[in-house]
N, C-alpha and C positions, 0 to 999 in steps of 0.2 A: 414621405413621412418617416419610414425607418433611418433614412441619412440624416435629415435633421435631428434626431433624435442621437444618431450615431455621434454625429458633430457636435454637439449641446455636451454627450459624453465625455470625448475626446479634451473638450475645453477643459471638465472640472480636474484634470491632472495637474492642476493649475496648484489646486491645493486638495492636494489628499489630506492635510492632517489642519487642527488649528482652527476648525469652526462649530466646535462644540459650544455647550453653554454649561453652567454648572448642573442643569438637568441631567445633560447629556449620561453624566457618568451613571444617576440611577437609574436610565435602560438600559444602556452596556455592561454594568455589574450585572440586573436580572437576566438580560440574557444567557451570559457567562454560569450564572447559577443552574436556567433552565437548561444549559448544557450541559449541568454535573458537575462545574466548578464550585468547591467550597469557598466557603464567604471571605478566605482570608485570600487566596488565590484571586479571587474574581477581582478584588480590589485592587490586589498587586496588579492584575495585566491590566485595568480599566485606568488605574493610574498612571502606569507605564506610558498608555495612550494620549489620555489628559496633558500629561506633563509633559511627552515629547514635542504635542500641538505646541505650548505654550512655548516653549525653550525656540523650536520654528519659527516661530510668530516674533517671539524678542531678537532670533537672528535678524529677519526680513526688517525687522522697524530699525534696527540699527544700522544696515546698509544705507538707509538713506535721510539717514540722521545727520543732519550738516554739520554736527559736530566732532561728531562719535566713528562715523560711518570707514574710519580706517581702526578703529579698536579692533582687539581681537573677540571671535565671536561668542559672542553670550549665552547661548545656546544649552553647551553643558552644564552652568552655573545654575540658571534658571530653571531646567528642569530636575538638577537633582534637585533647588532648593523646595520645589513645588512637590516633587514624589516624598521629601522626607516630611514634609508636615502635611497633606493628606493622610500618608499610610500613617503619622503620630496619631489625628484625629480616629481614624478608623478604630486602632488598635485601642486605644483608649475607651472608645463604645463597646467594641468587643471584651474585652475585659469587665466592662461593666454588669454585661449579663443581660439578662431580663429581657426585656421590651426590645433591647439595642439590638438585637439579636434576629426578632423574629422577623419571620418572611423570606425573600428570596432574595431582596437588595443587599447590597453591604451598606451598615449603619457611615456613609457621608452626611445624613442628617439625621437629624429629630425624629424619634418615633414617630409623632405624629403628620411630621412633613411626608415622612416616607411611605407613609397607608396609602398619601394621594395616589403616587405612583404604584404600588402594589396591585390595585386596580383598574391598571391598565397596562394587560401583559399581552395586549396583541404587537406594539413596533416592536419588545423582546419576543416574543418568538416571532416575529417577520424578520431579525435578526441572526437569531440560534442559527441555521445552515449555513450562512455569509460568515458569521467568525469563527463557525468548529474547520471548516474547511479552508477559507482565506485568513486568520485569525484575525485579530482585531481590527489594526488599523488599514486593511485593501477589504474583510469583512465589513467594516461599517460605513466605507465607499461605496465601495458596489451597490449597495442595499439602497445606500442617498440616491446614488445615481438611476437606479432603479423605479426608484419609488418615485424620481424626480421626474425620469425620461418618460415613463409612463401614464402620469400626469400629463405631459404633450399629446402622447398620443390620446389620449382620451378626449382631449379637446377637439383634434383633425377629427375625431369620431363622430362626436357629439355634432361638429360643425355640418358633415358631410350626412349625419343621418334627417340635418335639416335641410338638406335640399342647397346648403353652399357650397357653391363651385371650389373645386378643389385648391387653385392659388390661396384663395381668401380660408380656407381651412387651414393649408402650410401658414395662412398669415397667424391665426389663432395659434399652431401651435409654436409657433416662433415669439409672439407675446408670452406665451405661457413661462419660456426659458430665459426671455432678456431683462422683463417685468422682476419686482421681487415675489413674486410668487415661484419663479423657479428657485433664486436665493435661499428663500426660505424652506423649499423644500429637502433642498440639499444639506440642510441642517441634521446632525445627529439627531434627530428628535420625534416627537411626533405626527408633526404637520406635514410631512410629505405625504402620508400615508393617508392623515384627515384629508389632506386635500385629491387625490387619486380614488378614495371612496365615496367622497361627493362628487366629485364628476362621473363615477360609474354612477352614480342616482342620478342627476342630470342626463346622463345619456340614456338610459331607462324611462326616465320621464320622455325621451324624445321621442326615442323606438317607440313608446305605446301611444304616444300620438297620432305617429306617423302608419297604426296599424296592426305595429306588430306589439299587440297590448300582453300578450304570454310572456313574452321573451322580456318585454320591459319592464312585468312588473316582479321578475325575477329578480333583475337588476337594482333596482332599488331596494326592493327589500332586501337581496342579501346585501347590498351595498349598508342600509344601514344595520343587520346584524354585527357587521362587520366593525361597522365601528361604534359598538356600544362593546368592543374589547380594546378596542385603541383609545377612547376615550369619551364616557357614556355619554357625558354632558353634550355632546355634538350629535350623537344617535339620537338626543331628546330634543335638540334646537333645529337640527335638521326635520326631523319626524312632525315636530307642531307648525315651522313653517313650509313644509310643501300641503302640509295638511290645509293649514288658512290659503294657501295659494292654490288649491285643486277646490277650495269651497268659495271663492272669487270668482275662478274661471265660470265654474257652475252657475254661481246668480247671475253672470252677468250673460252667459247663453240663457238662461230663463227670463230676463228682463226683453231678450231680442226674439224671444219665441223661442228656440232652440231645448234640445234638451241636452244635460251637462255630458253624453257622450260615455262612454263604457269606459274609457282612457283613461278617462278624469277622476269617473265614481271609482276605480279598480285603486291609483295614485291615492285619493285620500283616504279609505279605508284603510289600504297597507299603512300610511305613515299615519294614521290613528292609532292604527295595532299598534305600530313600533314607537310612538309617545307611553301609551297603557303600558308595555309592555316592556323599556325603559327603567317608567317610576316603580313597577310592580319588582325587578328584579333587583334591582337599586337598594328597594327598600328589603327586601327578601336574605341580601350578603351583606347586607348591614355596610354598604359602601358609606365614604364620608358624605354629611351632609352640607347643604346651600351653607348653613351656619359654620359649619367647620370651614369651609373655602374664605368664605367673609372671614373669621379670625387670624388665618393664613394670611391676607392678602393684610390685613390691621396690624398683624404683631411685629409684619417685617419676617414672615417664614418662621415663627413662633418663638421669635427670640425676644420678644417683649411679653409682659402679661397680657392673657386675654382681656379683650376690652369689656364694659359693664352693659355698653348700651353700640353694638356694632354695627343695626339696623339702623340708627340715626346717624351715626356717623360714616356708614356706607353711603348713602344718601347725600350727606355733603360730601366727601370724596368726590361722586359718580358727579355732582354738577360740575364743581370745582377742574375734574379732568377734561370732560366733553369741552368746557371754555377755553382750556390752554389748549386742546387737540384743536379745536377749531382755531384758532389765533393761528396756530405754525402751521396749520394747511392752506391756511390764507394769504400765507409768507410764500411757500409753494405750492402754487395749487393741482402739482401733477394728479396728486389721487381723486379728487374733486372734479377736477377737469375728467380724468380717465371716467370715473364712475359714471357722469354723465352722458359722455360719448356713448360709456355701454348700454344706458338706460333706454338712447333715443335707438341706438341701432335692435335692442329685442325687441322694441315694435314692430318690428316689420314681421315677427313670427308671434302675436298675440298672447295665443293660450301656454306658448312653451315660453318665452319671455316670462309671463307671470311666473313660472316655476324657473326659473333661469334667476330673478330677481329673490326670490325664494331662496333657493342655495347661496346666493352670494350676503344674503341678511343674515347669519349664521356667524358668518364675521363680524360682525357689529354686535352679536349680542356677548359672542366671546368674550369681546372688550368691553363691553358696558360690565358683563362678569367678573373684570379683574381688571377695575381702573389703573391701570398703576403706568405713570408716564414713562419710567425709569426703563422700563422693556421697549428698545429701539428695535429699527430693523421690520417694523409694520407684522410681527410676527404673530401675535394675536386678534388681528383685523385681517390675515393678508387673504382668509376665506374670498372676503369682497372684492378681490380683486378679478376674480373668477368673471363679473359682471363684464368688466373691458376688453377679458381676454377674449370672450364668447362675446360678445354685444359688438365690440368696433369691426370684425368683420362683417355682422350683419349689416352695422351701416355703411359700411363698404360696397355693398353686393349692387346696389343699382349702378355704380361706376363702373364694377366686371360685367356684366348684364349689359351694356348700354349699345345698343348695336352701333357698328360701324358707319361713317356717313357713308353715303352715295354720291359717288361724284359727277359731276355736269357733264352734261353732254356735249361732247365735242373735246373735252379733257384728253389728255396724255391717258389719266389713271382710266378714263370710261374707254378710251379705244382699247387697251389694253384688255377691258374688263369684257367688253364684246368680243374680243378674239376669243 
């Protein structure tokens, strides 16, 4: 487990720099902040990073540009031209005063773009230690790789505390790093981190299946405290859906006589609290609301006017996307196909499969929360990948299981087998 994880590591020096998004920079400025760095500061070295990524990235395209690919390299040009109109943008906000000003990020956008992220200052500080002591750009590696390789192992975990043989758990976590759910983890961003907190609740839900209901249901719940600071909206989609998945398991043990089990009732109480408990804090720090996300996703990152009627025109959006989403999954059908395989392999573990399918529905609702095709990369769905990584070993496991034949009597292999 630990080697695979060592080697999955080893890979990403592939590209230490160059896969950020334009998010990326306003958790690396708050971190930079939460470490003492002033707002002009933060931006210089968060830029510095940004822009090196990109100037890398224009060298490597140009290498193998059949044109181009003996030019001299691009690299300097491109990154100064990137660091001088960032750091214009910045300074322009900053000068401006007011609103541009407040919080912990440095003003790279909109007041109101930048509240989103304001509240959510857990990947900035799961970051803080990684850049004060590595600085940024081997700082905000480590941290991916981290958040990334960990993610694996939590799978081998989740796998093994169900009872799969250990190849078919190295296989999980080997899906977990080749899949783009490792990709995406590895991203400067949030999701590595969402996706390592759901699998400690996954694996909590397994433990208290399997028994050990204390330890498990530790697990979950701190799993989602944890990420109602990385990103509330997934402590609330997480929390309602194992809750409907631990009140499944229960009618359908009370339909067959059973009763729903200590495991079960312990899992949806907690992820009830942690829904309650969510909406109550939510509304309490005056976080932004559903309506402010919908206008975000409408204005184009508030660079249009707010819209008059966002509820209806979210709503044709939200068709409109699932139609073209489904059209080009049907073009390739890996994630369809994958999803499947996972669906039929968590049968073979019933009650944890229903919460298995649970965590992985968290990415579907992400994206139905922010239709927007333009975001490649499966980075807002890639929750549900969780299903395949965990499910196709399950359905794997009667293949490892399958005992050996017995060979005839009088065989080479049966004399053998008698001596």
């Amino acid at each position: 487990m630990l080697v695979l994880a060592a080697v999955f590591a080893v890979l990403q020096l592939a590209a230490v720099t160059g896969r950020d998004t334009p998010d990326s920079k306003n958790y690396v400025s708050y971190a930079l902040a939460l470490a003492g760095a002033g707002k002009r500061e933060a931006a210089a070295e968060t830029v510095d990073w940004a822009c090196a990524g990109e100037g890398a990235a224009a060298e490597r395209a140009q290498r193998v540009d059949v044109l181009r690919f003996h030019a001299p390299s691009p690299a300097g040009r491109v990154s100064a031209d990137c660091r001088a109109g960032e750091l214009r943008r910045v300074e322009r906000r900053l000068r401006a005063g007011g609103a541009q000003t407040d919080g912990h990020i440095a003003p790279f956008v909109a007041p109101r773009l930048r509240r989103i992220f304001e509240v959510r200052p857990g990947y900035p500080v799961f970051l803080v230690p990684f850049v004060t002591v590595f600085g940024v750009t081997w700082g905000v590696w480590l941290a991916s790789v981290l958040a990334a390789g960990a993610g694996g192992v939590l799978v081998f975990l989740v796998l093994r505390t169900v009872a799969v043989p250990v190849p078919l758990a190295l296989t999980g976590q080997a899906l977990y790093y080749v899949l783009p759910v490792g990709t995406t983890a590895m991203r400067p961003m949030a999701e590595g981190l969402l996706l390592a907190l759901t699998l400690t609740a996954v694996w909590g839900c397994a433990l208290a299946l399997t028994g050990r209901t204390r330890a498990g249901t530790a697990l979950v719940a701190g799993a989602l405290v944890a990420l109602f600071t990385v990103k509330h909206s997934q402590a609330l989609f997480l929390g309602g859906c194992l809750a409907g998945a631990a009140a499944a398991v229960a009618l359908w043990r009370r339909r067959h006589g059973r009763g729903p089990g200590r495991a079960v009732t312990v899992i949806a109480a907690v992820s009830c609290g942690a829904v309650a408990g969510t909406l109550l804090l939510a509304r309490l720090l005056r976080y932004p609301s559903e309506a402010e996300s919908v206008q975000d996703l409408l204005t184009g990152h508030y660079t249009h006017p707010d819209r008059a009627h966002p509820g209806r025109e979210f709503l044709h959006l939200e068709w409109d996307f699932w139609v073209e989403w489904l059209r080009r999954q049907l073009t390739e059908p890996l994630f369809p196909a994958a999803l499947a395989a996972g669906a039929w392999g968590a049968r073979r573990r019933p009650a944890f499969g229903v919460l298995l399918l649970a965590a992985a529905a968290t990415g579907i609702l992400t994206q139905a929360g922010h239709p927007d095709i333009t975001i490649g990369g499966d980075r807002l769905i890639v929750l549900a990948w969780l299903l395949p990584v965990v499910g196709v070993p399950l359905l794997l496991e009667p293949l490892a299981r399958r005992p050996a034949p017995v060979p005839a009597q009088g065989s080479p292999r049966a004399v053998g087998v008698t001596r």
